[in-house]
C-alpha positions as CSV (number, residue, x, y, z in Angstrom):
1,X,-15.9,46.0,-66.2
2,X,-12.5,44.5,-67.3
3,X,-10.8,41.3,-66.0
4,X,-8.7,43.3,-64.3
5,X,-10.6,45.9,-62.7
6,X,-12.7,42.3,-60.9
7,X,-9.3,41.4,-59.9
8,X,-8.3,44.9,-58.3
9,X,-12.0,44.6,-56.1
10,X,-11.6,41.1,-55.4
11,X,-8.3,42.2,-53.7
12,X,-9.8,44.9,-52.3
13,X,-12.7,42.8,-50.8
14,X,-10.1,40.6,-49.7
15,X,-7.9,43.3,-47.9
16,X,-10.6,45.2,-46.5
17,X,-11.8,41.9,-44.8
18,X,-8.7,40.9,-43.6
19,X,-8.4,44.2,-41.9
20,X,-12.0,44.2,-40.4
21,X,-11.0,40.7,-39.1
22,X,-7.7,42.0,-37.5
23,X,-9.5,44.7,-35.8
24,X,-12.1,43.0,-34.2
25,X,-9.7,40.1,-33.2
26,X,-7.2,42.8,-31.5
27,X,-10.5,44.0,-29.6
28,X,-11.5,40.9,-28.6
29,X,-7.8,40.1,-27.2
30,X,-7.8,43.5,-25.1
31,X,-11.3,42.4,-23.9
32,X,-10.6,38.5,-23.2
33,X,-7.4,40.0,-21.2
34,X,-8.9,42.5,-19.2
35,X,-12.6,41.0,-17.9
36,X,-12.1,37.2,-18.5
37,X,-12.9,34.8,-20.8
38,X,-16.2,33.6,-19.0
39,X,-17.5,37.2,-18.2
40,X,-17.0,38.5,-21.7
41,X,-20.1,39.2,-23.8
42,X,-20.6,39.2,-27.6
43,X,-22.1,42.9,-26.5
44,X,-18.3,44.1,-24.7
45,X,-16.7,42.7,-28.1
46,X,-18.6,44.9,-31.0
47,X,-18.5,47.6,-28.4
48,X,-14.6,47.3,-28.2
49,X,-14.0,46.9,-32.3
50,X,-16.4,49.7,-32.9
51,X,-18.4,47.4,-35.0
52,X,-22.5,46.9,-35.4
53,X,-23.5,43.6,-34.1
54,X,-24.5,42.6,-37.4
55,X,-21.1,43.2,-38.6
56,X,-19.5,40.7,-35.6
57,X,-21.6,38.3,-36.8
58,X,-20.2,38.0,-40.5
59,X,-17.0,37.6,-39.9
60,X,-17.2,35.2,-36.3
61,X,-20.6,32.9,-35.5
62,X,-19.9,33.4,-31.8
63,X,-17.7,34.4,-29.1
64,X,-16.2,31.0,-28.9
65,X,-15.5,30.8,-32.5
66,X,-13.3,34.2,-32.0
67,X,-11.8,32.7,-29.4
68,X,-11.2,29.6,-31.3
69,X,-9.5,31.6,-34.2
70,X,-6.8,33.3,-31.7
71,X,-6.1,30.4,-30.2
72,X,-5.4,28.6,-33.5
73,X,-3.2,31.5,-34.4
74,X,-1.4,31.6,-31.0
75,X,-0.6,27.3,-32.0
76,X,0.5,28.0,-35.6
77,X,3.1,30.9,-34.2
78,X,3.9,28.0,-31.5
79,X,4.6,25.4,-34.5
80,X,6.3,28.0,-36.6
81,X,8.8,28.6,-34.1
82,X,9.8,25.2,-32.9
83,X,12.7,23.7,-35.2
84,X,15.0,21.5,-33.8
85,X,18.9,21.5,-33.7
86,X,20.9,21.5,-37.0
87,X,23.4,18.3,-36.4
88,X,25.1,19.7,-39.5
89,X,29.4,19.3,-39.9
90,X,30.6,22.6,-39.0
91,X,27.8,24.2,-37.2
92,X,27.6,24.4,-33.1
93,X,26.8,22.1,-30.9
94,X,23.7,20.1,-30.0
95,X,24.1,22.0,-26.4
96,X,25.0,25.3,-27.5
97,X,22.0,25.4,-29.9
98,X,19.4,24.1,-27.7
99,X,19.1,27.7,-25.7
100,X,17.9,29.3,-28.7
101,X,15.2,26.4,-29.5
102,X,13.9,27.3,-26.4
103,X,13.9,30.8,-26.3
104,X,12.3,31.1,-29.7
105,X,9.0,29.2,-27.9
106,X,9.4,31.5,-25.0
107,X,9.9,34.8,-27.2
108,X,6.4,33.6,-29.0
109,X,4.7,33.0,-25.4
110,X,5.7,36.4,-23.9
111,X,4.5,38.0,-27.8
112,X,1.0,36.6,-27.0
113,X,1.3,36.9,-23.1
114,X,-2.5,38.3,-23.2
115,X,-3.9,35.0,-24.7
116,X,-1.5,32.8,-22.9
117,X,-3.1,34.7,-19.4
118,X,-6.3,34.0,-20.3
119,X,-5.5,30.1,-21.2
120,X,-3.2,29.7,-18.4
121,X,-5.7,31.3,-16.2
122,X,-9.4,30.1,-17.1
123,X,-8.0,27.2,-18.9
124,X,-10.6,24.3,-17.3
125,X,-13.7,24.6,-18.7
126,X,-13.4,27.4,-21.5
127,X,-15.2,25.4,-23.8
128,X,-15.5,22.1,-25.1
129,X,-13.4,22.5,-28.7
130,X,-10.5,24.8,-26.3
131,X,-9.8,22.2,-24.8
132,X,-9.6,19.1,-27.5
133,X,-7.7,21.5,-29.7
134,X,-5.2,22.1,-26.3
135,X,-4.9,18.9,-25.8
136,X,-4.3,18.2,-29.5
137,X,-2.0,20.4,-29.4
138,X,-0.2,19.4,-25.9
139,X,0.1,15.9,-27.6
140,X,2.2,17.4,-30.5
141,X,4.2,19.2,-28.3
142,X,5.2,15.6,-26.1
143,X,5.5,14.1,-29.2
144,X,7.8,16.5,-30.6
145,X,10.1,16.2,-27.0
146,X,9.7,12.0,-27.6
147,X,11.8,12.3,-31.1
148,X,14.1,14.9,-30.1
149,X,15.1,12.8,-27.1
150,X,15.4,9.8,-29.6
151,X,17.4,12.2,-32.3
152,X,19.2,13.5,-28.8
153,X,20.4,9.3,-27.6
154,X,21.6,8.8,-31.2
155,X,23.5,11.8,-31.1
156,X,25.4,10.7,-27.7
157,X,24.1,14.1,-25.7
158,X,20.9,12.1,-23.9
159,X,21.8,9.1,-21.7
160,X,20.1,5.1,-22.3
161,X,18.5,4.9,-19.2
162,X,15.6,7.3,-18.7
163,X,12.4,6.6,-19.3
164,X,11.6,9.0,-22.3
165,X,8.1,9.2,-21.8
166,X,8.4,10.7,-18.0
167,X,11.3,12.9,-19.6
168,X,9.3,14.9,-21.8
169,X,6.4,14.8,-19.5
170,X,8.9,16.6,-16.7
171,X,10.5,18.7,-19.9
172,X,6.7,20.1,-21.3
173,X,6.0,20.6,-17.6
174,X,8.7,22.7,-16.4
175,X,8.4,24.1,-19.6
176,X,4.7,25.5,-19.0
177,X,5.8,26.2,-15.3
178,X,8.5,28.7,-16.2
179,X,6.1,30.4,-18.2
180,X,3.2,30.7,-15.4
181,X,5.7,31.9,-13.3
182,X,8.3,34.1,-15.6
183,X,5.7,35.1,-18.7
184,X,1.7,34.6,-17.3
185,X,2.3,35.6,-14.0
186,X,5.0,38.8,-14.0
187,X,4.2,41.9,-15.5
188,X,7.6,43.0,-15.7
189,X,9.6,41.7,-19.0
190,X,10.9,38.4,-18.9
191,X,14.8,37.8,-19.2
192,X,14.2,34.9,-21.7
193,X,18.0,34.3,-22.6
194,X,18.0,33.6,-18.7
195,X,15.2,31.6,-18.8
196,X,16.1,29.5,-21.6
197,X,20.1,28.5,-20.3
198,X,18.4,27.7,-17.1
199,X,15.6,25.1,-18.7
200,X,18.1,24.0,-20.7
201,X,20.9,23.2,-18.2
202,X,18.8,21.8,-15.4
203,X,17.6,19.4,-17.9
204,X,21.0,18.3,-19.2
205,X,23.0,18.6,-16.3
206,X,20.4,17.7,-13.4
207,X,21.0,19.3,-9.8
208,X,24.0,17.4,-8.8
209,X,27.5,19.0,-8.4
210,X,29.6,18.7,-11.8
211,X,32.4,16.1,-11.1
């Protein structure tokens, strides 16, 4: 056999598994959504992906570790879609660009609203590695809010005197709650553009009447 023909089945290997891992992942997700994290057996998953057992188990060790992998791809969407504001001459404002930072993370949430149910709902307790990697990742998140309220006060749009650590506490958390209540806990479609201004102003402008 030829160099090349071992390349052309490597890349057929490698295809072929990519799209046996796709289709037992999109199982698993219809599954997870529809009976629960807890309730869900390894026997409801190979059932659902029209796979033998044996198959399951070379591509994912357990349920958890298929759980485990959508969760890690639901995070790396997440961090692909968070980029900050471009304070660049000639491009918009800090204000009228922070909607669309926003909605991007709430466009990704509502893509993966089956996942984000099943976190959102049966988050305590999933298992032991859900929930370092969660709060690994909830750590990034505040830490992400901490910088952009520092790159905000340099910038003259966020004032001296807050605390910034209680800010991006209150900004994750009404964050999250808008998407239990809009996204998780709705099955009609969200009106993210809506949902977004509204974060977005309450948090710059507070509740008080504009003077």
């Amino acid at each position: 056999m030829s160099e090349e023909e071992q390349d052309g089945r490597v890349l057929r290997g490698q295809a072929s598994r990519a799209s046996r891992t796709a289709q037992i992942k999109e199982a698993a997700l219809n599954v997870f959504a529809a009976q629960g994290y807890h309730a869900t057996s390894v026997t409801d998953l190979v059932k659902a992906a029209g796979v033998a057992r044996g198959t399951f188990y070379l591509y994912f060790d357990s349920k958890d570790s298929l759980f485990l992998e959508l969760l890690d791809d639901l995070v790396a969407e997440l961090r692909a879609g968070i980029r900050g504001v471009d304070p660049s001459p000639g491009k918009p404002s800090v204000r009228a660009q922070l909607p669309a930072v926003v909605e991007r993370v709430l466009h990704t949430v509502n893509a993966n609203r089956q996942l984000t149910r099943i976190l959102f709902r049966e988050a305590i307790g999933l298992d032991a590695e859900v929930d370092e990697r969660l709060g690994r990742f909830n750590e990034n998140i505040h830490g992400y809010v901490l910088r952009a309220l520092a790159l905000g006060r340099a910038m003259g749009v966020v004032r001296d005197d807050i605390d910034d650590d209680v800010a991006a506490t209150c900004i994750v958390g009404s964050i999250r709650y808008v998407v239990q209540q809009h996204i998780v806990g709705s099955d009609e479609e969200p009106d993210i553009p809506r949902l977004a201004q509204g974060i977005v102003t309450v948090h710059l402008d507070g509740l008080a009447p504009a003077r």
